[in-house]
N, C-alpha and C positions, 0 to 999 in steps of 0.2 A: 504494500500500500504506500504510495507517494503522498504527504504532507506539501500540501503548497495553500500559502494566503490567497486571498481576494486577490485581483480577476481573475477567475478561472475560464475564458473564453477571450479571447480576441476579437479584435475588429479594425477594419479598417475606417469606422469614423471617427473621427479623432474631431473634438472640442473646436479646436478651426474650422473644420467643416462644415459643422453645425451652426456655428453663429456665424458663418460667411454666408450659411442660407439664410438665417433670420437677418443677415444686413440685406440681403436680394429682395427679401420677403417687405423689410419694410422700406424702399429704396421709390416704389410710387407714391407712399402716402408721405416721404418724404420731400419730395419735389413735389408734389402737389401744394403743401406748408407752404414753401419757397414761395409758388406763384402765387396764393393767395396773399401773403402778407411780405414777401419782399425781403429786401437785405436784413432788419429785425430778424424776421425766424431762419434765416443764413447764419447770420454770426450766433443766434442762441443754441444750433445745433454744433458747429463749431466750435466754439468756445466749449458746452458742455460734453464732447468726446475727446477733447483737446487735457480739460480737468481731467477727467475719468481714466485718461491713460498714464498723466504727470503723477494722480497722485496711486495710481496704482502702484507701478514703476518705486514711486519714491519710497512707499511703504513697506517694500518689499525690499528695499535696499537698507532700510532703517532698520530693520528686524533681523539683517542677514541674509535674506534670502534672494534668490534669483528673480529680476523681473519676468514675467510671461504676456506681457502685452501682445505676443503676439499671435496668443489664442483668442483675440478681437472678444473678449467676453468682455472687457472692461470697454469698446469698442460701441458694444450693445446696450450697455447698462447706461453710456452718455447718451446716446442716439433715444433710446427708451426713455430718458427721460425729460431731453430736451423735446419731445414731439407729444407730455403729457403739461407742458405749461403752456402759458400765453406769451405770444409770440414779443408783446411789450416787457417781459421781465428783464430786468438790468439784468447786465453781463455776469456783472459781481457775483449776484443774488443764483445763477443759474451754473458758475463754476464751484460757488458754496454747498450747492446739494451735489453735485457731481463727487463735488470731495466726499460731501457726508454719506454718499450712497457708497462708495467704493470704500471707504476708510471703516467706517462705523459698521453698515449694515452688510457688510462680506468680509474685509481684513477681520476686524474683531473675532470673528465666530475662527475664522478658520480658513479666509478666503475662496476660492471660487470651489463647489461642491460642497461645502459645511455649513453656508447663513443659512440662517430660517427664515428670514424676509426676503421677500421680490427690491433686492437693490435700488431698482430706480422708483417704486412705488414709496420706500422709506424715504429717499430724496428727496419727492416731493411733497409725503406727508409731513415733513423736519420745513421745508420751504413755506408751507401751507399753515404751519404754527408759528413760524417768526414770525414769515411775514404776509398776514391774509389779504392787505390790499393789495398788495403787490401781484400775488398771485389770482388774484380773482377779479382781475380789472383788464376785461375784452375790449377789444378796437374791432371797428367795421375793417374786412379784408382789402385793399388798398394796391395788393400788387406791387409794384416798382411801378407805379403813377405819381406816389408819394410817399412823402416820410410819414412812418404809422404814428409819429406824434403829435400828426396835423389832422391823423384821422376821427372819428365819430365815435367816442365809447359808447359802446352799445350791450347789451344784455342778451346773453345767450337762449337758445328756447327754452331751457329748465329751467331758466332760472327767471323768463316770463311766467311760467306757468307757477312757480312755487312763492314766486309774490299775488297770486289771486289773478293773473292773464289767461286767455281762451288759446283756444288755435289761432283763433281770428286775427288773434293781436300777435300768435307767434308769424300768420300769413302777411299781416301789417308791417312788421316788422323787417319782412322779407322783402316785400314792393319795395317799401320804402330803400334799403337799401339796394334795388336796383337787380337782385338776384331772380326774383321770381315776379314772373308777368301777372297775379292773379294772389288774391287773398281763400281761394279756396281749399279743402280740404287734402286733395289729390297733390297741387301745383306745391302745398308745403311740404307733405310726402316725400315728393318728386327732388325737394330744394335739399331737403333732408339727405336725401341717399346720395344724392351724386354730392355732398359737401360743400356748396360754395353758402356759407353762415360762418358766424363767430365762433369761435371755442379756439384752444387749443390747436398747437401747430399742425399735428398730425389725427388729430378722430377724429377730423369732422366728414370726410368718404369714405361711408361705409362701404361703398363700390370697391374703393380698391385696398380699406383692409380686409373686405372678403377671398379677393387678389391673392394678395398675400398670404392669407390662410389656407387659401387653396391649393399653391404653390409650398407651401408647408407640409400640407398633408400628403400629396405629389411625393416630395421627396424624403418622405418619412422622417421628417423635423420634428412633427407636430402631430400629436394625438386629437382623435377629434372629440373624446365624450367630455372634456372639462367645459372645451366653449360651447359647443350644441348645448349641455345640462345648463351652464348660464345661461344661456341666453333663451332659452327655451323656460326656465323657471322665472328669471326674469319680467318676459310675453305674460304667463299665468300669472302671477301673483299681481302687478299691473291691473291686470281683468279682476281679479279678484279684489282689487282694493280700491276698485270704481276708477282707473285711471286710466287713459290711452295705453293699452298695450302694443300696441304699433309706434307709434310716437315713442314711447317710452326704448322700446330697441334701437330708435333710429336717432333718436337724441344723444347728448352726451355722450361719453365716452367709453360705454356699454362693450358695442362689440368690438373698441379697440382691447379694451383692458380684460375679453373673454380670448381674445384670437392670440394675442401677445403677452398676457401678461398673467393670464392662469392656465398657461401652459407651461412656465417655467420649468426645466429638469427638477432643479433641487427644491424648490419650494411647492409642488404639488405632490399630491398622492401616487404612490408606485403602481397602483395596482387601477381594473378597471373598476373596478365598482369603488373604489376608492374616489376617483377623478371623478365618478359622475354624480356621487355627495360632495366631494370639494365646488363643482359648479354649480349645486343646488343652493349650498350653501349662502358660495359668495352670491349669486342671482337673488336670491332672497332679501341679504343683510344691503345687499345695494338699493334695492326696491323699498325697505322697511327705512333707511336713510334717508330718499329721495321724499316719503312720505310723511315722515315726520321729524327728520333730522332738520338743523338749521341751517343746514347746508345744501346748496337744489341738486350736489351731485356726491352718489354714494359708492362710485366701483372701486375709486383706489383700498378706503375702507373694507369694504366686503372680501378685498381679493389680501388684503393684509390680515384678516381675522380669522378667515381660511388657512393662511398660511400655519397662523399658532395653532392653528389645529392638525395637520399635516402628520406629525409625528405621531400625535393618537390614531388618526386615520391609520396609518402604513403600520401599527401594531394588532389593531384591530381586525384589519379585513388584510392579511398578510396571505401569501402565496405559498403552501405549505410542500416544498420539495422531496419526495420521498415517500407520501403520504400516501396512500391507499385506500379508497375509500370503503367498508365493509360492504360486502356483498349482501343484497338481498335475501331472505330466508324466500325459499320455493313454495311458491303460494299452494295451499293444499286445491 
């Protein structure tokens, strides 16, 4: 009998591989960002993968250890989290969580394979407690027509609707800024999926982070029962709690944060029935946030609260090797 540690199998995907697909993966909805809001969300994606790789780098040199930047995972975790702010967030403010996401919330534990949190979803919930105006302060999308300092702040659809506004006034809101020809139900819809509204640099086409996710599951990156169970619990509890469950998926930053961010390796559940309570989970705690939370948007939460639960999960519902299941007794 041969004694040998963990891995016991081989493979030729290696850690680069993997997050050179999730840079491919999120590579439209990042140029997408670009064109809607311009040099801003250029230099806040820059600047915050710029952070994420200095202070990787640096940390691991401080400690002893060899940097690995160029397993692009600290790569991912800048790019992740520069495409869940607003594309107005000072430079400073968005190299600040970059560090906190890379230094705190993965150096700390153990670095890349040991944190319990989704790195860039900590970055921005550590951003989002310094500093809340900073981070929840939307400009109308502007292009490279203008500097977004000259542009229009304007209020995102959740965050119409969770001050007492209709669709009417989310479709109002649309005309007015020149996106959508029409205040009705369909034409907001429509405004909706293909992304051209406020939020955030990268969740506002859902079109092309379905793209992305598809292209995920394609090349076996990405598991599909954590974002289907989100976003599908999501839909239902919505309905169930008198709210637009259509709207409610296509809003906010829902199926970015199912498709890319509760799909993580190390911060989701190993197993299948595992990932598809982790998505009912977070779909839930994001819905039950949106609804009475004082905040109009609940995913990064959900997919962080998830996370602490992860390790229960992968103990619980564990994959039992060697195991055999007892045979039936032969029915008389």
């Amino acid at each position: 009998m041969i004694l040998a540690s963990s891995p016991h199998f081989s493979s030729p995907v290696t850690t680069r591989r993997l997050m050179g697909n999730v840079v491919i993966a999120l590579t439209p909805v990042t140029l997408f960002g670009i064109y809607l809001y311009g040099f801003p969300a250029l230099l806040n994606i820059v600047v915050s993968v710029a952070a994420a790789l200095a202070s990787d780098a640096a940390f691991r040199l401080l400690i002893g250890q060899k940097p690995r930047i160029d397993d692009l995972s600290a790569v991912v975790t800048g790019l992740l989290l520069a495409l869940v702010l607003p594309p107005s967030t000072p430079l400073w403010m968005t190299a600040l969580g970059a560090m906190f996401a890379i230094v705190v919330a993965k150096e700390f534990f153990g670095g890349i394979g040991a944190n319990v949190f989704n790195p860039a979803l900590i970055g921005r919930a550590f951003l989002i407690m310094s500093f809340p105006a900073a981070i929840t302060t939307w400009h109308k999308p502007v292009g490279f027509s203008a500097p977004l300092t000259d542009a229009v702040t304007t209020a995102t659809p959740l965050n119409i609707i969770k001050l007492g506004g209709s669709m009417a006034d989310v479709g109002k809101s649309f005309v007015d800024s020149g996106f959508a020809a029409s205040t009705d139900y369909g034409s907001v819809l429509q405004t909706l999926f293909f992304g051209t509204r406020a939020g955030c640099i990268g969740e506002s086409s859902i079109l092309l982070i379905l793209l992305g996710g598809l292209f995920l599951i394609i090349t076996k990156t990405m598991d599909w029962r954590a974002p289907v169970s989100m976003i599908v619990t999501a839909f239902v509890a919505s309905w169930a709690l008198g709210m637009d469950p259509v709207f409610g998926v296509l809003a906010g930053g829902l199926v970015f944060g199912a498709v890319f961010m509760a799909t993580d390796y190390v911060t989701a559940p190993l197993t299948a029935k595992g990932k598809l309570i982790f998505g009912f989970g977070a779909g839930l705690i994001t819905v039950l946030i949106r609804k009475w939370g004082g905040y109009p948007e609940g995913t990064s939460y959900g997919i962080l609260i998830m996370n602490a639960a992860t390790p229960f999960l992968n103990r619980l519902i564990q994959k039992k090797y060697g195991f055999v299941a007892p045979q039936k007794g032969a029915s008389k």
